[in-house]
C-alpha positions as YAML, in Angstrom:
chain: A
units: angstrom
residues:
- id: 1
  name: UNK
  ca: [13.05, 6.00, -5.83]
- id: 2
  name: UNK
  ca: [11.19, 7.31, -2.88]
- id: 3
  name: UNK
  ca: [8.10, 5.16, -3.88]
- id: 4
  name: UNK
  ca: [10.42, 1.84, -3.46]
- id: 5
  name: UNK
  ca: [11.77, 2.97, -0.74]
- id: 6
  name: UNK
  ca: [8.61, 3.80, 1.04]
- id: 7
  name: UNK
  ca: [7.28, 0.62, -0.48]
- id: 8
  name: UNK
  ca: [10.60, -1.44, 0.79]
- id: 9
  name: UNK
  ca: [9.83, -0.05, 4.29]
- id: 10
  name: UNK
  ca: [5.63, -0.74, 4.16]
- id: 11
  name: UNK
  ca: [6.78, -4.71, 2.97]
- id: 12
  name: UNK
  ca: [9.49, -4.13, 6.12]
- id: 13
  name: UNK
  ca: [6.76, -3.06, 8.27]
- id: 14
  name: UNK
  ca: [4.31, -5.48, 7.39]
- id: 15
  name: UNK
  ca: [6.70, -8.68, 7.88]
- id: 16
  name: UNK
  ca: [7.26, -7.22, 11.38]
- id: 17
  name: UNK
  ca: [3.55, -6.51, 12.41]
- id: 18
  name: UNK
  ca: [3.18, -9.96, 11.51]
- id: 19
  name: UNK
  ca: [6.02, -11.40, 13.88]
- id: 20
  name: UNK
  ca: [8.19, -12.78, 10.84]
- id: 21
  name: UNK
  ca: [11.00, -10.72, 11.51]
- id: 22
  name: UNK
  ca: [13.25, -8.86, 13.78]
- id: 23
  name: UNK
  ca: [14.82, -6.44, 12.05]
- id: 24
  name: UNK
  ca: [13.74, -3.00, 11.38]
- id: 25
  name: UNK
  ca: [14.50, -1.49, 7.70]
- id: 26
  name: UNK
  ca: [17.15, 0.84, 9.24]
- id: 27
  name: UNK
  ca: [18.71, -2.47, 11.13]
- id: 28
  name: UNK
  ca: [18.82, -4.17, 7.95]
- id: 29
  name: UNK
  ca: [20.03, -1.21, 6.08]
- id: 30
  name: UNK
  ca: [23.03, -0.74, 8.82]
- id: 31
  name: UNK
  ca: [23.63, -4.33, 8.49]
- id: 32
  name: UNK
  ca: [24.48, -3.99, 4.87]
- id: 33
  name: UNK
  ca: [26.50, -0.54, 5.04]
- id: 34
  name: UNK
  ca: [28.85, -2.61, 7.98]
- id: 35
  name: UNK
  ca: [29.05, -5.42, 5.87]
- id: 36
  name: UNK
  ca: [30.34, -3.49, 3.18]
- id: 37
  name: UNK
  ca: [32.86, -1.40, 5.18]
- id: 38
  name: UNK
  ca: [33.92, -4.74, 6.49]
- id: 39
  name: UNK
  ca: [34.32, -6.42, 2.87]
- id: 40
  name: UNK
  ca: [35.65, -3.32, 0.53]
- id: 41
  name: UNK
  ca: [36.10, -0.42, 3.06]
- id: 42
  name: UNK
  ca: [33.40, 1.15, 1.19]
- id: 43
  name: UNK
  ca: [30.25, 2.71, 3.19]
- id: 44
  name: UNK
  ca: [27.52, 2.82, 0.68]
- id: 45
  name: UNK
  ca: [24.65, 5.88, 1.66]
- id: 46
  name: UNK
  ca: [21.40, 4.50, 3.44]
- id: 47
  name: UNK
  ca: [19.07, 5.50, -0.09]
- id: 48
  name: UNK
  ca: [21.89, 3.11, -2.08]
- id: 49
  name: UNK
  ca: [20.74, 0.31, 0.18]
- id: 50
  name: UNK
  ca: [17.60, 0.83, 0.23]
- id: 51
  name: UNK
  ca: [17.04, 1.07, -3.01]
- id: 52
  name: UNK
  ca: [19.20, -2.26, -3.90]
- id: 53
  name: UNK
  ca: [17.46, -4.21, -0.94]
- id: 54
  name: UNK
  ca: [13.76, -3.17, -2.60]
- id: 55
  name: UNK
  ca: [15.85, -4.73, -6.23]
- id: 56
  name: UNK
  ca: [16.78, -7.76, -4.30]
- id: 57
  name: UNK
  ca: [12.97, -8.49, -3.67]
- id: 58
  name: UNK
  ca: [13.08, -6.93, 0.16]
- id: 59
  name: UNK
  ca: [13.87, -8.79, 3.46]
- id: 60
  name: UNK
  ca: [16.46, -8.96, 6.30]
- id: 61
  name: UNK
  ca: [17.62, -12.08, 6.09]
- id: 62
  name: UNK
  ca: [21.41, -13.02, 6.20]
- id: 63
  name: UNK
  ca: [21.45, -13.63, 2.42]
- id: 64
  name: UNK
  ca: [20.05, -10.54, 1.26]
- id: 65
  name: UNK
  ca: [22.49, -8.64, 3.22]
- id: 66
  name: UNK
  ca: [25.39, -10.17, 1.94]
- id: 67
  name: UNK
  ca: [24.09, -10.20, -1.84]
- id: 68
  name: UNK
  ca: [23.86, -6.53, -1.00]
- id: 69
  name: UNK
  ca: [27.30, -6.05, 0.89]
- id: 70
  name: UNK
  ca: [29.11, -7.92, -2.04]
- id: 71
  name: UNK
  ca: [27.59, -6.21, -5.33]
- id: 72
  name: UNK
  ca: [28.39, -3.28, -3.71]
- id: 73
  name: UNK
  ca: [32.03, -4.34, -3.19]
- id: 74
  name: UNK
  ca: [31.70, -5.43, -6.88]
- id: 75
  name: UNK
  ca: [30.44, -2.37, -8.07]
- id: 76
  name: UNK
  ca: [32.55, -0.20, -6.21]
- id: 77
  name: UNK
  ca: [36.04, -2.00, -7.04]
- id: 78
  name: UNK
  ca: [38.33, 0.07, -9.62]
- id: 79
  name: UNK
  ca: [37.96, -1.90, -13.48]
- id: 80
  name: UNK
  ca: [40.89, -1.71, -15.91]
- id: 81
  name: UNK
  ca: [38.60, -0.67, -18.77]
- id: 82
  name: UNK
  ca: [35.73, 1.52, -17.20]
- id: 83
  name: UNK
  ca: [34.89, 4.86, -18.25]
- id: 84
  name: UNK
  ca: [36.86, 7.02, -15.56]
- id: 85
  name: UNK
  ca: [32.98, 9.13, -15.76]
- id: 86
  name: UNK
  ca: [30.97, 5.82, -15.39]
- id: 87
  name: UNK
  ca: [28.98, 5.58, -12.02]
- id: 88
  name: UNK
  ca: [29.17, 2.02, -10.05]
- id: 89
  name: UNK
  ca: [26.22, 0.46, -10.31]
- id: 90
  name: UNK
  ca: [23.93, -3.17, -8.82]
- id: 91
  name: UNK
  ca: [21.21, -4.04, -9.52]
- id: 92
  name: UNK
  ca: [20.43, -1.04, -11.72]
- id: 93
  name: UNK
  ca: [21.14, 0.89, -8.78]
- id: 94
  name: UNK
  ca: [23.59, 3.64, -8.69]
- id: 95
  name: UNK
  ca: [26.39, 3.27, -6.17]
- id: 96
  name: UNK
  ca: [26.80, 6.09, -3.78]
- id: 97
  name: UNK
  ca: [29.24, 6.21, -1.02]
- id: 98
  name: UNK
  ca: [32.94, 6.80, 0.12]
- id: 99
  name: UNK
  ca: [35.36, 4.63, 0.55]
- id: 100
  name: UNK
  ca: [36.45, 4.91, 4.41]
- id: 101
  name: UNK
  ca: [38.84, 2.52, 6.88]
- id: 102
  name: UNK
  ca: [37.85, -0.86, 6.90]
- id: 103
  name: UNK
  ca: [36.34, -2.24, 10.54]
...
């Protein structure tokens, strides 16, 4: 995980040296955690993001962050028939986070 990340924030990096972007990987990351709050109430951890972001493909734009935000939500949201030990999960990526008062 800390090779996608690191590779995630190298792609990040690169797109910005270049003057493609504006956002940082810790703006885009904090983009998706407050759309999240904002959607479900839920505040995923910055590693979560990360890591779903680097499943997504990478980027900052406005369409990975809410593909993010809302599998999250999706992920997160209680199921009639799930294991009460099953972990959330997007993208192959474990959910982690707490649930805290929507913004």
């Amino acid at each position: 995980m800390v090779l996608r990340k690191a590779a995630l924030c190298a792609a990040l990096l690169l797109t910005l040296a270049a003057g493609k972007c504006e956002n940082t990987p810790a703006d885009v990351i904090k983009q998706v955690q407050d759309q999240a709050v904002k959607v479900c109430g839920f505040l995923p951890v910055a590693s979560t993001v990360g890591a779903i972001i680097d499943a997504l493909g990478g980027g900052g734009s406005a369409s990975v962050v809410l593909t993010a935000a809302n599998g999250i939500c999706a992920a997160v949201k209680p199921k009639v028939n799930a294991l009460a030990s099953s972990k959330p999960e997007f993208m192959g990526v474990p959910i982690e986070g707490s649930f805290v008062e929507k913004k």
